[in-house]
C-alpha positions in Angstrom: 31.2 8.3 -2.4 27.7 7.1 -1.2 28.3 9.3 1.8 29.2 12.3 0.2 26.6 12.3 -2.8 23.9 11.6 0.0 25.0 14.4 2.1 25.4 16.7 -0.8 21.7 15.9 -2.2 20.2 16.4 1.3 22.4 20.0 1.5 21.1 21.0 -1.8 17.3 20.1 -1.3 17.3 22.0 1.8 19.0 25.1 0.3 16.2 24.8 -2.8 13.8 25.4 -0.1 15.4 27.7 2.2 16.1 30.2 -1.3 11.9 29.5 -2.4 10.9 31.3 1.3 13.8 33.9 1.5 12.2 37.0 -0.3 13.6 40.2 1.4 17.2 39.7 2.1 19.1 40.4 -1.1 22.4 39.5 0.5 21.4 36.0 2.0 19.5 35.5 -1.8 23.3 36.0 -3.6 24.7 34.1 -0.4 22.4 31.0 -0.7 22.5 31.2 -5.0 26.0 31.1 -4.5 25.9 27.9 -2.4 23.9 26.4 -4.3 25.6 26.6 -7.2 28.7 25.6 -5.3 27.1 22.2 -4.4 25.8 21.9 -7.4 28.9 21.3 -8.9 30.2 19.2 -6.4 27.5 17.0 -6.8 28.0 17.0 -11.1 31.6 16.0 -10.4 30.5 13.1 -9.1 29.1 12.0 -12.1 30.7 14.0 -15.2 29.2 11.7 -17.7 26.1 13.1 -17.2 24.2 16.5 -18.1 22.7 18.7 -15.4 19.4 17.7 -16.7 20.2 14.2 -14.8 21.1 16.2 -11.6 22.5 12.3 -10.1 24.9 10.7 -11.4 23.1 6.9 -10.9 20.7 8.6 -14.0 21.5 7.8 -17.6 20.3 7.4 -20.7 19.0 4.0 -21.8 21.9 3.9 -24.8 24.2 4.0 -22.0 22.9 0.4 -20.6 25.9 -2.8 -20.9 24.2 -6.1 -19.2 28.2 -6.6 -18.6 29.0 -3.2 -17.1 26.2 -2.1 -15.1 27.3 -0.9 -11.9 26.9 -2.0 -8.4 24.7 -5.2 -10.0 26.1 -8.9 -9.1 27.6 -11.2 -11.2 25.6 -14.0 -13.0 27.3 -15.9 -15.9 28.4 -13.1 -18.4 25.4 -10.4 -17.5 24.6 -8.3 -14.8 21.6 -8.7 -12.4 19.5 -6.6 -10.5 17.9 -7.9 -6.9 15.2 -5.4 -8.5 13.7 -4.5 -11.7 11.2 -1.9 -11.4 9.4 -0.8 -14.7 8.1 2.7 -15.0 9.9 5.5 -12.7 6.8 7.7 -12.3 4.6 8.1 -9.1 5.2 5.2 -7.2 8.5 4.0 -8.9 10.7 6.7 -7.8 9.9 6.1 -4.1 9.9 2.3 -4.3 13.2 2.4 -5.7 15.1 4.5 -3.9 13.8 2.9 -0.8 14.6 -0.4 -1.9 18.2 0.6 -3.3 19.5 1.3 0.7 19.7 -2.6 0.8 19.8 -4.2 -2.5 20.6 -3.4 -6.6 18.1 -1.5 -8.0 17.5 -0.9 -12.1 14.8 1.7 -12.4 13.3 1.5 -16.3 11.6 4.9 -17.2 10.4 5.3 -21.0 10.2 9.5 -20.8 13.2 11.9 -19.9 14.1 13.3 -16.7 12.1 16.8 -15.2 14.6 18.7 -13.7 15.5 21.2 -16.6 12.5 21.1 -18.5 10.8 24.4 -17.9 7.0 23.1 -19.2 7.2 20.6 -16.0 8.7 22.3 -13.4 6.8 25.7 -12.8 3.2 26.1 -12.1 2.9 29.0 -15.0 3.4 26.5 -17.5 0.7 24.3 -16.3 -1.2 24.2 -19.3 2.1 23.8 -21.6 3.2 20.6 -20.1 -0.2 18.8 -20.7 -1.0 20.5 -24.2 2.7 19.6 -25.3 1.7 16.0 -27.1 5.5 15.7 -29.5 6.7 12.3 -29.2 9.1 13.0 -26.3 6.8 15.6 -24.5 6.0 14.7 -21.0 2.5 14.1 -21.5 1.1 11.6 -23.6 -2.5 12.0 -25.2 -4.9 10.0 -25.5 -8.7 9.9 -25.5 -11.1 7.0 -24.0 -13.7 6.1 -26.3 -16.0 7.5 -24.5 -14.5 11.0 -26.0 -13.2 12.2 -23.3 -9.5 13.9 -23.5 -7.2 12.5 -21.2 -3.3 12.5 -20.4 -0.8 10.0 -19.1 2.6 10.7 -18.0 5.8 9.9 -20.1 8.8 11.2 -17.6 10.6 10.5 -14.7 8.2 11.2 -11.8 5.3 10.0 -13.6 2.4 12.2 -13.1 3.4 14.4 -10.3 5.0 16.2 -13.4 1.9 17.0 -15.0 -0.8 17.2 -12.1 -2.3 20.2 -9.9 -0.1 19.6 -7.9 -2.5 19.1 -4.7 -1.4 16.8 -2.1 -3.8 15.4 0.5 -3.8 11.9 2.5 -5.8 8.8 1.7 -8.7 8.3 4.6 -8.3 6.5 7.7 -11.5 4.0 5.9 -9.4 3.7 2.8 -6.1 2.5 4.2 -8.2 0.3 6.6 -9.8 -1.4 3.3 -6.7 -1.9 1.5 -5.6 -4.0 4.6 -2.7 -1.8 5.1 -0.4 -1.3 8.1 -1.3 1.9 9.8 1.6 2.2 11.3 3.3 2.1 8.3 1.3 4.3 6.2 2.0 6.9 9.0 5.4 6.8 8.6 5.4 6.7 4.8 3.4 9.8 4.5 6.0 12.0 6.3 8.8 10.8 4.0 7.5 12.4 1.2 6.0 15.3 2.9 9.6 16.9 4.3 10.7 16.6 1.0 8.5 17.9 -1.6 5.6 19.2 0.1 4.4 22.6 1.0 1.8 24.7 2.3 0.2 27.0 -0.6 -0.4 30.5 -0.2 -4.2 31.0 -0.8 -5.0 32.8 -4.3 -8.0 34.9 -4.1 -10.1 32.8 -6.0 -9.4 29.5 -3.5 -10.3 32.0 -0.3 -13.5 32.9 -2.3 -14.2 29.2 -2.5 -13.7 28.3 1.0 -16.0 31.0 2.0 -18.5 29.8 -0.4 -18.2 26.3 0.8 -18.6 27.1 4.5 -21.9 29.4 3.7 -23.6 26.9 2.0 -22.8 24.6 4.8 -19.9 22.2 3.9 -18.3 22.7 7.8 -16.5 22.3 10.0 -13.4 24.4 8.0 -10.9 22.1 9.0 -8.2 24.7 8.3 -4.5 23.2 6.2 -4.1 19.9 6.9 -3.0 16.9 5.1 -5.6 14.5 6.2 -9.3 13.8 4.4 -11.5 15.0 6.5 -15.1 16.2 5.9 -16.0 19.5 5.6 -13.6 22.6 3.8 -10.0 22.4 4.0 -6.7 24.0 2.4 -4.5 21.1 1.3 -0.6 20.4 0.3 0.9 21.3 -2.8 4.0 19.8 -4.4 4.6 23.6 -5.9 6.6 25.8 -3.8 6.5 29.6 -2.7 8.0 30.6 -6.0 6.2 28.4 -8.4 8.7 25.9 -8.7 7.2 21.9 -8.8 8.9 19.1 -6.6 7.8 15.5 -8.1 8.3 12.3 -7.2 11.5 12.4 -9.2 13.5 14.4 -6.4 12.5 11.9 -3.9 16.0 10.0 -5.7 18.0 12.3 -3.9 17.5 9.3 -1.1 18.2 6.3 -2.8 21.7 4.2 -2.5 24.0 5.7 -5.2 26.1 3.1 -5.2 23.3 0.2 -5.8 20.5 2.2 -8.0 20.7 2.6 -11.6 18.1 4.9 -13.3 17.6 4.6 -17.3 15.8 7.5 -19.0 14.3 6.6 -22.4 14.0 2.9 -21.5 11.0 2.1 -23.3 10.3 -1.6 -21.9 9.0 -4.0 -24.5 8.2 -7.3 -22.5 9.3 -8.9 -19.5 10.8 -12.1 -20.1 9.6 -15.5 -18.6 11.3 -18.9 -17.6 8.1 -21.6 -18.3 9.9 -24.6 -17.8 8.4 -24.9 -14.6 4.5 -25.5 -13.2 4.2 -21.9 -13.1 6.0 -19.4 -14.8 9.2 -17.0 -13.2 10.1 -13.9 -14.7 13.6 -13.6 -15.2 14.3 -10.1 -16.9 13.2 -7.4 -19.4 13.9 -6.8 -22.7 13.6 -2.6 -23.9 14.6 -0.2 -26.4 17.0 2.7 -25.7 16.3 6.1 -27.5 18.3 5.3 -30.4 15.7 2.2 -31.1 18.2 -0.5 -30.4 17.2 -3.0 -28.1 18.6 -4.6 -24.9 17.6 -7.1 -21.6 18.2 -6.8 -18.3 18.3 -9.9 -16.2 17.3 -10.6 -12.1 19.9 -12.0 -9.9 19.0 -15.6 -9.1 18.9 -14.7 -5.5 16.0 -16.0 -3.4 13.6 -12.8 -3.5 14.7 -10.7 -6.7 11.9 -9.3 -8.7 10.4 -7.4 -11.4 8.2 -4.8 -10.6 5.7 -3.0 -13.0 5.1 0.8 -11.5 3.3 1.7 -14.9 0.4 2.9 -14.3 -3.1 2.4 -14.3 -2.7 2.1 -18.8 1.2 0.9 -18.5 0.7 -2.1 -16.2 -2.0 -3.9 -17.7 -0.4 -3.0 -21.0 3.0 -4.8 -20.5 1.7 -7.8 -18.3 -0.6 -8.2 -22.0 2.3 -7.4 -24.2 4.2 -10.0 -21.9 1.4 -12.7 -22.4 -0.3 -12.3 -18.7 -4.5 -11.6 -19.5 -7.0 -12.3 -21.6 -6.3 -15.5 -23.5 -8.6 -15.0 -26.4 -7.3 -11.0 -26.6 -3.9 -12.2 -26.5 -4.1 -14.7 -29.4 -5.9 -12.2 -31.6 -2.9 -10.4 -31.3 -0.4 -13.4 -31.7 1.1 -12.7 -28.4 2.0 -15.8 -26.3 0.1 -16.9 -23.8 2.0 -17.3 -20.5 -0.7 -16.8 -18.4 -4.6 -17.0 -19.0 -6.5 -14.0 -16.3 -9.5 -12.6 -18.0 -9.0 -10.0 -15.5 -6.3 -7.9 -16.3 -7.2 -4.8 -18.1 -10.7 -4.8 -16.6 -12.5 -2.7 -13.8 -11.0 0.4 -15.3 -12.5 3.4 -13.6 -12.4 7.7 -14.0 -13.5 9.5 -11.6 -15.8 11.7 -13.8 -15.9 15.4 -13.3 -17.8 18.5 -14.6 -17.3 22.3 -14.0 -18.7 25.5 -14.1 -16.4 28.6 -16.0 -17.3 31.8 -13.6 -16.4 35.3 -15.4 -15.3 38.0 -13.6 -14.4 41.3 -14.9 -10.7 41.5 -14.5 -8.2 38.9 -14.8 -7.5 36.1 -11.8 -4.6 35.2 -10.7 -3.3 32.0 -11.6 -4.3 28.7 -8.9 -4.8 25.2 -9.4 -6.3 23.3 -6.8 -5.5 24.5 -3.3 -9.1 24.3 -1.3 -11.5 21.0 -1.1 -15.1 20.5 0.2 -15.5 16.8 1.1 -19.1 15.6 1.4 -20.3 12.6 2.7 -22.5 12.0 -0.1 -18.8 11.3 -2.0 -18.8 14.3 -4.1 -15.9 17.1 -4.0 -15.6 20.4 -4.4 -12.3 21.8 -6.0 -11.3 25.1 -8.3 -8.8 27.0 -10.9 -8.3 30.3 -11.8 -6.7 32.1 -14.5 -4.2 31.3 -16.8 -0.3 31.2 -17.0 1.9 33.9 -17.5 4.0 32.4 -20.3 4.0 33.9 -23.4 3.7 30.5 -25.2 0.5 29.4 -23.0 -2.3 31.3 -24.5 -1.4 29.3 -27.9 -2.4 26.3 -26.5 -5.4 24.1 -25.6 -6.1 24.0 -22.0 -8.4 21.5 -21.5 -10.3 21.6 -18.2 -8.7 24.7 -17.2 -9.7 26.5 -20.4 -12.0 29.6 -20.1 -12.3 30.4 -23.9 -16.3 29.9 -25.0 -17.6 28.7 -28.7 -15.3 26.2 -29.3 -14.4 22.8 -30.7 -17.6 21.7 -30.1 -19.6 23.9 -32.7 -17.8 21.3 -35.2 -20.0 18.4 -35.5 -19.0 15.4 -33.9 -18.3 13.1 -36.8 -16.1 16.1 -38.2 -14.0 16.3 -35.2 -11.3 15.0 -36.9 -7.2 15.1 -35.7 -6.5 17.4 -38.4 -10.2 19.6 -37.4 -8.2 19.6 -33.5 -4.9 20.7 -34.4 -6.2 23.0 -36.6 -8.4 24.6 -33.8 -5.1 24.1 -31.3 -2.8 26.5 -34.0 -5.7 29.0 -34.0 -6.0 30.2 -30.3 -3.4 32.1 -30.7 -4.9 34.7 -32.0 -7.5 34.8 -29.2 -7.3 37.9 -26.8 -6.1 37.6 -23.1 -9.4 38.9 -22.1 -10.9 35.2 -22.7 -9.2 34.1 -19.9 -10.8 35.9 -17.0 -12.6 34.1 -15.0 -12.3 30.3 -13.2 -13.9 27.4 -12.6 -15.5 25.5 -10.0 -14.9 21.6 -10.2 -17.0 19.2 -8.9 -15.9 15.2 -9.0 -17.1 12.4 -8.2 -16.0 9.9 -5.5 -15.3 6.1 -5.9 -17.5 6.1 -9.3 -19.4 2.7 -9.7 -19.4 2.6 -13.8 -16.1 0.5 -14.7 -14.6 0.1 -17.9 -12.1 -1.7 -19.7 -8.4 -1.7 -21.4 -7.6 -3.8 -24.4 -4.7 -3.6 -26.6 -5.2 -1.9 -30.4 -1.9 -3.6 -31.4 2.0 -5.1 -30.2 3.4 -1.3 -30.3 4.3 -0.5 -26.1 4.3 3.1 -27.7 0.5 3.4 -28.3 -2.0 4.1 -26.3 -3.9 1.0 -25.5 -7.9 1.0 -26.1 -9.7 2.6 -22.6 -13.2 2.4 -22.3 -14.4 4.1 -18.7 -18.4 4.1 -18.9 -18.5 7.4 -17.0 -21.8 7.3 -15.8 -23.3 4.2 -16.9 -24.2 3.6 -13.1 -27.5 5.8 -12.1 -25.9 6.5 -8.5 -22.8 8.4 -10.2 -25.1 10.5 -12.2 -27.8 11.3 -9.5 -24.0 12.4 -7.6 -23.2 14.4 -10.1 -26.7 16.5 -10.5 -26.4 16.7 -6.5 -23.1 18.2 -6.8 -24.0 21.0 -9.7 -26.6 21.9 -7.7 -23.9 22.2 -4.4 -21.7 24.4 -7.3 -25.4 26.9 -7.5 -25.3 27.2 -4.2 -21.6 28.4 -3.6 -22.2 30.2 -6.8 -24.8 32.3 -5.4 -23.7 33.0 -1.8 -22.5 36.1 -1.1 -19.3 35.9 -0.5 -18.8 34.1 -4.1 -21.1 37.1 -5.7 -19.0 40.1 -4.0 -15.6 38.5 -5.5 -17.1 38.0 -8.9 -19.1 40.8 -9.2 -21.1 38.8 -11.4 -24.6 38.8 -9.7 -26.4 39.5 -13.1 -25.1 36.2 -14.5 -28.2 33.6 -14.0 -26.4 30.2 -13.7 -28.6 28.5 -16.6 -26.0 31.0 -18.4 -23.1 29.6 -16.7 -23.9 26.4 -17.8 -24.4 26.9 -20.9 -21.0 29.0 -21.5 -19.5 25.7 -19.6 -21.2 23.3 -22.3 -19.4 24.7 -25.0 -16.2 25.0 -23.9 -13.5 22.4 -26.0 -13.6 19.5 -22.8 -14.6 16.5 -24.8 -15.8 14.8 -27.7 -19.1 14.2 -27.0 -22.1 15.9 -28.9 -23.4 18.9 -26.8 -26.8 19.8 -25.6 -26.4 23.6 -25.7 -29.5 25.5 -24.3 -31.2 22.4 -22.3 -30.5 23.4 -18.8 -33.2 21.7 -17.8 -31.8 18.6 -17.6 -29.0 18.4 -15.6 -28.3 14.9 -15.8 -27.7 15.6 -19.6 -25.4 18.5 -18.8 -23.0 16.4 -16.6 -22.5 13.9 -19.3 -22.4 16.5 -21.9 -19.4 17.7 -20.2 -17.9 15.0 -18.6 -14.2 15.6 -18.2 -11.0 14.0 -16.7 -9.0 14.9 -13.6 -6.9 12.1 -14.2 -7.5 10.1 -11.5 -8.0 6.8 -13.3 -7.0 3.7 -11.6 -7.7 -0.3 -12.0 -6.8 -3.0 -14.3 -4.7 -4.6 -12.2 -7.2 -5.6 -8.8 -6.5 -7.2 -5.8 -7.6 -10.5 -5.6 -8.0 -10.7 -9.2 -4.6 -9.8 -11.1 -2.3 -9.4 -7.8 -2.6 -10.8 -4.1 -2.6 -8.4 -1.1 1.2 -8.4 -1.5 0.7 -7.0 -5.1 2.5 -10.2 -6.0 1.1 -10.9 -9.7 -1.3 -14.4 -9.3 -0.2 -17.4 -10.8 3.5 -16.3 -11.8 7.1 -16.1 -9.6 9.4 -12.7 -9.2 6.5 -10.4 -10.5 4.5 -7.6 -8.7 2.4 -4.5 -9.9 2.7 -1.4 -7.5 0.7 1.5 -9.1 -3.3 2.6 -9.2 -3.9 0.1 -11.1 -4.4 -2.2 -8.6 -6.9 0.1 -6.7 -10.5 -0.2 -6.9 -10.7 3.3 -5.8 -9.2 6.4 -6.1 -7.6 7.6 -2.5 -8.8 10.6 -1.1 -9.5 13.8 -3.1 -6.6 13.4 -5.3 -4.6 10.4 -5.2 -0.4 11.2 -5.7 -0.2 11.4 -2.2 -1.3 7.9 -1.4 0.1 6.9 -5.0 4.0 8.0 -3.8 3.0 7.0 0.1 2.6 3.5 -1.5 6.0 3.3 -3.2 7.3 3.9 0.1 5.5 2.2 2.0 5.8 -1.0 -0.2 9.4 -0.5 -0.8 9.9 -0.8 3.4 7.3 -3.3 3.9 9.5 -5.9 1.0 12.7 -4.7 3.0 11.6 -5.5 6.2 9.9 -9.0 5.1 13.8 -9.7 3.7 16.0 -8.7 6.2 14.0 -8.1 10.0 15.6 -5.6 11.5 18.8 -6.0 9.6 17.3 -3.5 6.6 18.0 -0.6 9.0 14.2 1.3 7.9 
């Protein structure tokens, strides 16, 4: 069977592909559709139980779970076990686990649904749908940092390669030398992912306009499509194909282990469980709630090197190790949560990397693009862009946070009056707004290994709510004096000519363009309309996310360099939380690399050269 399934995943991927590049031939179209479809239901017969939606038959919904009829788990008393327990199947979950299911029994815990048939996730046109989308099963989940600032994290299988730009670029050679990683390693995690969901995007007009911008105002050598970060302009990776169509860190399942992997949608994970009869405490299994409310644990094997591992998230992860009684001791007790484990640490050295754009109108409407081209500086600032809007029906009715190009806003409501009800209300009334508020893009300028830190703290017991985020974006006077340098850079490119003969908007000053960007609907925080002259109060008036936050979890401080969680047995964190920096221009690449690379680097340390990777 394990044979079979594997082969028939592989054959299916590859005809996904091979039908997303074929655009002329009408007969091999109908030849491959008809393939497809063929294996397609070859591969549902191997598991009938399920729904397409699941695509493989190792995924179920949590309801399904019996700690006395799991399959391909080993026998422990009357339960179950699992060699692994890995918490959260988003961005780094989905590549650990399959990785580490060729050799042992996986259990995979995800608290949102599965991607595959849910149209907001899986094409590029519905961008703005998926992230706008907040119902309690959507796969984006809301929430906004006290610093006001709107922000999203991920509630689905493949975490937040569901609901990202989809751009896809390496970590730096410096970065994986300071994480003390194995560069062997990391070079042969990276192509892993790369041959299965990665491709090379086909330049919209208004990314080829940036490049040439870029280059004039002297951001060279154009370092042409490549993965790696590199300084100067480049075209980078996307995890959208030819026809629109997103590949996540979801599909990267089609390699795991049938036969030893079990996947659990809807498994909202309330705790992880803890034997402290010992000197130092040993987790021993989970306890979570299926979709129907009712709870149920899962249990570790007793085997010599079995553990649980949180893949949350840079909000999950320090979340549950709280919820579970690992962190602050005084927080904890406010909250009459157990105390397992005193570390004043978790939760802390939160970081955003902040970022702040310019809307750039042109007369006639741009063709949808997320990010696709990147100026790297050594200064640690970054140059990125967006055009247009998606061709859904449904997505002008919604807000589109940073990608939004509608002007006079949210934030003509005073801030004290920005209420839930005052946003929703706004949300149901675009609309009514014309297409011709969407012409135009922006240019995006972030920031680079931000020094301000923050902080996480729990508002309450609930795993569903959002924890309290605090990222001081800012606070440090080198991110700010980085973000005037870089608003400046975004003038320049602005004003060369290659940007001015796309746009055709030379008679647009750029104190104009600011102010049209200041009150656009990006954040909560009180606006400074008509005070161009400070720039340092125009980047934090409009301060936004690109959802790169990461920490809560560091190295040294929460985890050791093998992520293994200090102070307690059978428990690691692999996620951003643990890093102190974000990787390269945008981090999924390094975030899924790591699964992989993580998920080898445990099976090696096991078995030597037994473990066959």
């Amino acid at each position: 069977m394990k044979a079979r399934f594997s082969e028939l995943s592989k054959l299916y991927n590859s005809m996904e592909k091979m039908r997303s590049t074929i655009k002329r031939d009408e007969m091999a179209q109908v030849f491959l559709l008809t393939t497809v479809a063929f294996i397609s239901t070859l591969m549902s017969e191997q598991g009938k139980e399920n729904s397409s939606e699941y695509r493989y038959p190792f995924i179920r919904r949590a309801s399904s779970f019996s700690s006395t009829s799991s399959p391909s788990a080993s026998q422990s008393g009357c339960h179950k076990t699992y060699d692994y327990i890995i918490v959260g199947g988003g961005t780094a979950g989905c590549p650990l686990a399959a990785t580490l299911s060729q050799n042992f029994s996986v259990l995979l815990l995800e608290r949102g649904g599965a991607p595959f048939d849910n149209v907001n996730v899986s094409y590029l046109k519905n961008f703005h749908i998926s992230l706008a989308d907040t119902s309690p099963t959507s796969a984006s989940q809301l929430f906004i940092s006290t610093d006001g600032v709107f922000n999203s994290r991920a509630r689905v299988l493949g975490g937040g390669t569901c609901i990202n730009a989809g751009f896809y670029t390496r970590a730096s050679t410096r970065y994986v030398a300071k994480a003390g990683w194995d560069a062997k390693l990391v070079n042969e995690s990276y192509p892993w992912i790369e041959r299965q969901i990665v491709h090379q995007p086909k330049l919209a007009p208004w990314q080829k306009a940036l490049r040439d911008g870029l280059l004039e105002v002297g951001i060279s050598p154009f370092n042409g499509f490549t993965f790696d970060h590199l300084y100067g302009t480049k075209v980078g990776g996307t995890i959208f194909d030819e026809s629109g169509k997103r590949h996540t860190a979801a599909d990267l399942l089609a390699e795991a282990n049938p036969e030893k992997l079990s996947v659990l949608v809807y498994a909202r994970v309330q705790k992880i469980m803890f034997d402290t009869t010992a000197k130092r405490p040993r987790a021993v299994g989970v306890i979570f709630k299926d979709e129907n409310g009712n709870q149920h644990q899962a249990f570790l094997a007793k085997r010599r090197g079995s553990e649980i591992i949180l893949s949350c998230g840079a909000l999950g992860s320090p979340q549950m190790l709280m919820l579970s009684g690992i962190g602050p001791k005084a927080e904890l007790k406010k909250l009459n949560i157990s105390v397992v484990l005193n570390n004043r640490f978790v939760g802390k050295g939160m970081s955003d990397n902040p970022l702040n754009t310019v809307f750039v109108p042109t007369n006639r409407p741009e063709e949808q693009s997320l990010i696709q081209t990147v100026g790297i500086t050594k200064k640690g600032v970054y140059i990125e862009a967006s055009s247009g809007f998606g061709q859904s029906s449904d997505s002008i009715r919604y807000s589109h946070g940073m990608m939004s190009a509608e002007i006079g806003q949210l934030s003509t409501i005073p801030p004290r009056q920005r209420t839930a009800q005052a946003i929703r209300e706004y949300a149901e009334s675009k609309q009514y707004l014309p297409h011709e508020a969407f012409m135009g893009g922006f240019i995006l300028e972030k920031i680079a290994s931000p020094l301000s830190k923050g902080h996480l703290y729990l508002i309450n017991t609930n795993v569903d709510d959002n924890p309290s985020i605090t990222f001081n974006y800012f606070s440090h006077p080198y991110d700010l004096e980085r973000c005037v340098e870089g608003i400046r850079m975004v003038e320049k490119i602005v004003r060369t000519q290659h940007f001015i003969n796309y746009t055709k908007c030379n008679e647009k000053n750029f104190d104009k363009l600011l102010n049209m960007s200041i009150k656009a609907n990006i954040n909560l925080v009180p606006k400074h309309t008509n005070d161009t002259k400070s720039m340092e109060q125009f980047c934090k008036d409009t301060v936004i996310t690109i959802w790169h936050y990461h920490g809560g979890c560091h190295v040294g401080k929460v985890v050791n360099h093998q992520y293994k969680v200090l102070g307690v047995h059978r428990l690691r964190v692999i996620d951003g939380s643990t890093f102190r920096e974000s990787p390269g221009t945008n981090p999924q690449a390094t975030v899924m690399m790591m699964g992989r690379y993580m998920g080898l680097k445990i099976l090696r340390e096991r078995l030597g050269a037994a473990a066959g990777v």
